[in-house]
C-alpha angles and dihedrals in degrees: 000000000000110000095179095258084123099141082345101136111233117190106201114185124194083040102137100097138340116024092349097056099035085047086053087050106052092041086057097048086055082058107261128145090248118199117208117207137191148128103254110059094209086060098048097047086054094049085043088064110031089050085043086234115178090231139351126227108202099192126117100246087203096076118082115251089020105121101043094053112090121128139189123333125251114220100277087064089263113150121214113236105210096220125202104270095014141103104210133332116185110252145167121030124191132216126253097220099040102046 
């Protein structure tokens, strides 16, 4: 089936298993620019690459602020999300092949 998401970018949050993750995956394999979220990194760096997702955003959405808050890159390409009542917590990831 093509439903047109060919380079559309899909951000697709809860994706780190169940609904969230399978949903990530079948929107990547029509050809979007899919973004995984979730709050534990580790998490979100396996469902980034078993959904093929081009980069991962490990931040809990439900806090305000949340989502406007990343900051810098490590050297594995791994942005810092600045959290409500944190200093720093390692976030987004993005993939090798899909930059």
């Amino acid at each position: 089936m093509d439903l047109g998401l060919e380079d559309r970018i899909c951000v697709v949050t809860g994706s780190t298993a169940g609904i969230g993750l399978e949903t990530a995956r079948l929107l990547a394999a029509e050809g979007a620019r899919v973004v995984v979220n979730g709050r534990d990194p580790d998490r979100v760096e396996r469902a980034r690459a078993e959904a093929g997702a081009a980069l991962g955003v490990a931040c809990d959405l439900s806090e305000p602020g949340a989502a406007g808050g990343t900051r810098g890159r490590d050297d594995r390409g791994t942005r810092a999300c600045r959290m409500p009542g944190e200093q720093r917590r390692r976030g987004a990831t993005r993939s090798a092949s899909r930059s």
